[in-house]
N, C-alpha and C positions, 0 to 999 in steps of 0.2 A: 558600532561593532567593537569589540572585545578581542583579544589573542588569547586564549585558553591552550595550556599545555593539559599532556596527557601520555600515560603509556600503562604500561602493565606491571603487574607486582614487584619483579625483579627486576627493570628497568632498564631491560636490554630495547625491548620496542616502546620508541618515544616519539609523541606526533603533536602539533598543534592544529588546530582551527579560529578559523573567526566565527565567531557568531555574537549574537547580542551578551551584556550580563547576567540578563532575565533567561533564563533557558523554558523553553518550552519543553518538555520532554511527556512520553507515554510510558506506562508500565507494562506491558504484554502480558498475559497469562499463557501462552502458548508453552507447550512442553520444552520446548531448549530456555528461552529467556526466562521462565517459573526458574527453572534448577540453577540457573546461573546472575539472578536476582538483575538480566539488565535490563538498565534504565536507558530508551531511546531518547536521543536527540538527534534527528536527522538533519546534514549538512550536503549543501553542493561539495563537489569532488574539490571544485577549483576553490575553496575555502579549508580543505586537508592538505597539510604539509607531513610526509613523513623523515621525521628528524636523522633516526636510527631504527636499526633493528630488521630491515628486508629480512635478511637472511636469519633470522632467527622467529619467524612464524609460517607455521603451517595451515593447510587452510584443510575444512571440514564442511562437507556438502549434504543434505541428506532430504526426503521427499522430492522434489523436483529436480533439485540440485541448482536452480537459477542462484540461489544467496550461496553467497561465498562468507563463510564465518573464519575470520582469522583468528588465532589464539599463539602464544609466544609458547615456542618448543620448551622451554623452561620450566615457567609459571602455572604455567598453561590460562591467563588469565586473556579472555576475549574481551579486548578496549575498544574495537571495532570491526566492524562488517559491511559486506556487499546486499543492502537486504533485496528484496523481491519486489515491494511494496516501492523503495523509491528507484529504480538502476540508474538515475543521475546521479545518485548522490551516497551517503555513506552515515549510517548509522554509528554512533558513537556513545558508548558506556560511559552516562553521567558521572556514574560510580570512579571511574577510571582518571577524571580530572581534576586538578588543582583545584580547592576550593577558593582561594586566594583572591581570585578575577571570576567567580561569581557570585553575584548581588543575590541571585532569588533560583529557587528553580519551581516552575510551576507541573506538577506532574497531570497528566490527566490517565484515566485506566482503559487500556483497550481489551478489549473480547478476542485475542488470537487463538484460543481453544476455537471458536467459530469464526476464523480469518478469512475465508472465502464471501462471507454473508457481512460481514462489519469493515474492509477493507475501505471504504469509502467515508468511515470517520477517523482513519490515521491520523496522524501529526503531517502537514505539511513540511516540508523541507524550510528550514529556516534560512533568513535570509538575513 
């Protein structure tokens, strides 16, 4: 396992995780992560540290409202989320982290346009 920093464009919200070097991540097609180009890597919660910034995101809910999308009042750049698909754990925009302390990132493409029918080939949560 790895310490990977990460935060948002202006650098008011700043968080680290563990996860390997190798990232696993997925590319969603679904209408919010298409327009906002993110790249999943799903982490256990107890592997999120938020450094800075609570108070400087708001959150945005929308279709069921279970995922909680956080974005920095600011920037407005979304470095991470509550998704639906893992609620132990917490989705985080490859895009958003230091390249520094990572080795490789392995992307695989998921079908979220048809998320109800392909949910069962997610990204597991990494460990």
């Amino acid at each position: 396992m790895s310490t990977h920093t990460g935060g948002c464009h202006c650098g008011r919200v700043q968080f680290e995780i563990d996860a390997p070097a190798t990232l696993e991540a997925s590319r969603c097609n679904c209408s919010i992560c298409n327009m906002c180009g993110f790249l999943h890597l799903f982490v256990a919660r107890e592997n999120f540290r938020l450094l800075q910034g609570e108070d400087e995101i708001a959150t945005y809910t929308f279709n069921t409202g279970v995922a909680q999308h956080y974005f920095c009042k600011h920037c407005g750049i979304k470095s991470y989320y509550l998704p639906r698909s893992h609620p132990d754990g917490l989705s985080i925009n490859v895009n958003c982290l230091d390249p520094a302390t990572i080795e490789s990132v392995v992307e695989t493409p998921f079908d979220g346009l048809n998320w109800e029918q392909n949910i069962a080939e997610l990204s597991p949560i990494n460990d």
